[in-house]
N, C-alpha and C positions, 0 to 999 in steps of 0.2 A: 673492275672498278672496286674501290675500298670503298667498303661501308659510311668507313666514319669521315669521309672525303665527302660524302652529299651534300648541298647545301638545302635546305629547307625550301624548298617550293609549292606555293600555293597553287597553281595552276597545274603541276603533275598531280598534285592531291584530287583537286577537282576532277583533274582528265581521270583519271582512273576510279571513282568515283562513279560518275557517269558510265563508261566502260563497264565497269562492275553491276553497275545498276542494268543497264542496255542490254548488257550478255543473260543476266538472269532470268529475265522479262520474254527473251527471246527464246530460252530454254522452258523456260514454262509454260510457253504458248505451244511450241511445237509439241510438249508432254502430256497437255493439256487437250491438243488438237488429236493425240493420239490415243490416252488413255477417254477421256468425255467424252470426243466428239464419236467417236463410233456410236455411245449411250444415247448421245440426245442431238434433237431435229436440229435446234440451233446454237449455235456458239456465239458466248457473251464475255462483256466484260464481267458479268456478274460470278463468272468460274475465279476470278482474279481476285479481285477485290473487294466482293460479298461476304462479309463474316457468314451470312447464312448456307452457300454451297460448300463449305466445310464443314459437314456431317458425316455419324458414324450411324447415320439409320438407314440412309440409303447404299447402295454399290456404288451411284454414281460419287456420293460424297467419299467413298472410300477409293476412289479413284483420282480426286480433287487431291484428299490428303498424302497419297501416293505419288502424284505429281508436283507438290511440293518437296517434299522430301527428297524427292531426287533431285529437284532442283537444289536443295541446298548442298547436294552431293559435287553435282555440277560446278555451284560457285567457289564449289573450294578447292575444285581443280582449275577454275578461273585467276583462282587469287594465287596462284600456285605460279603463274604465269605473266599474272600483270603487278601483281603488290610483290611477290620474293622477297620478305621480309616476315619469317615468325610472330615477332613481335606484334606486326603491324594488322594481325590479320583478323581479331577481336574488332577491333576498332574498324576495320572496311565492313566486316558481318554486321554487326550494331548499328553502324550508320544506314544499310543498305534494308535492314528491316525496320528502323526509324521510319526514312522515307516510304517505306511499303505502309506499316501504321498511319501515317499522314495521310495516304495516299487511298485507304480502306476509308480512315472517317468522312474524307472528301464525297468518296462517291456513294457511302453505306451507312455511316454514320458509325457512332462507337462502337466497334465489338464487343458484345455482350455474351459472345458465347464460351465457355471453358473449352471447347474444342478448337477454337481456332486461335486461342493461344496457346494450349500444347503444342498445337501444328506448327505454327512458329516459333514458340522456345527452344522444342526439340531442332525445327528446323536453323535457328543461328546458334545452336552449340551443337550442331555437325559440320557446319558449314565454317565455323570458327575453330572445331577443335582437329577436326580432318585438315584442313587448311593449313592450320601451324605444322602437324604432322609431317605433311610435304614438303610445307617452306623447311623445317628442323632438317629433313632426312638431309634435304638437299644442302643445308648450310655445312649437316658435318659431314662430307663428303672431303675424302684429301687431295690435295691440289697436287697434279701431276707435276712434276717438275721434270722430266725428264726428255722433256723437248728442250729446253734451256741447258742441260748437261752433255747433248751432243753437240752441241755448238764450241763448247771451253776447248 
């Protein structure tokens, strides 16, 4: 398909969106389940969404912040596969840690800590710059032609 043949759609924006959002959440949990939960009795939303479980005083918060990070490693081989657009990959990272910030005040209230927006700054400009990385490698790649030249 030609790039500039797409027509603007609201509803693939969304769907992947959500997809993007879904797959994150799901990698987080599992990284979450494997790096925390071994640490402690029980597992909460408060590993997710607590500005406070993102510390650098304890192991376990350096385990939180390890599990993010990888996540945002993850979403950028997510976007690599559902957005395929360089471009576009800023803009799904941005949006996807919007809604996490919404989604933290909802349940924790403002983040007030310095540490858990490092953890997420750094985490959407790896998730955004790895991302484009892969979309780029993959855009300049050269188009074989040489199925189409045994047919002439």
């Amino acid at each position: 398909m030609f790039y500039g043949a797409v027509v603007w759609d609201p509803w693939l924006i969304v769907a992947q969106i959500v997809c993007l959002q879904c797959l994150y959440y799901i990698t987080l949990g599992l990284l979450l389940s494997i790096l925390v939960g071994t640490r402690v009795s029980r597992m909460s939303l408060v590993y997710f969404f607590d500005y406070v479980a993102v510390t650098t005083t304890t192991v376990t918060g350096w385990c939180v912040i390890a599990s993010f990070l990888l996540s945002s490693v993850a979403g950028a081989v997510y976007m690599f596969y559902l957005i395929e657009r360089s471009k576009k990959c800023l803009d799904f990272s941005a949006t996807l840690y919007i809604v996490h910030l919404f989604i933290c005040i909802v349940y924790g209230g403002w983040p007030s800590s310095l540490t858990w927006w490092i953890v997420n700054g750094s985490g959407i400009a790896v998730m955004a710059l790895l991302g484009e990385r892969l979309c780029i490698k993959r855009e300049l790649q050269e188009i074989s032609l040489t199925r189409y030249r045994s047919n002439v």
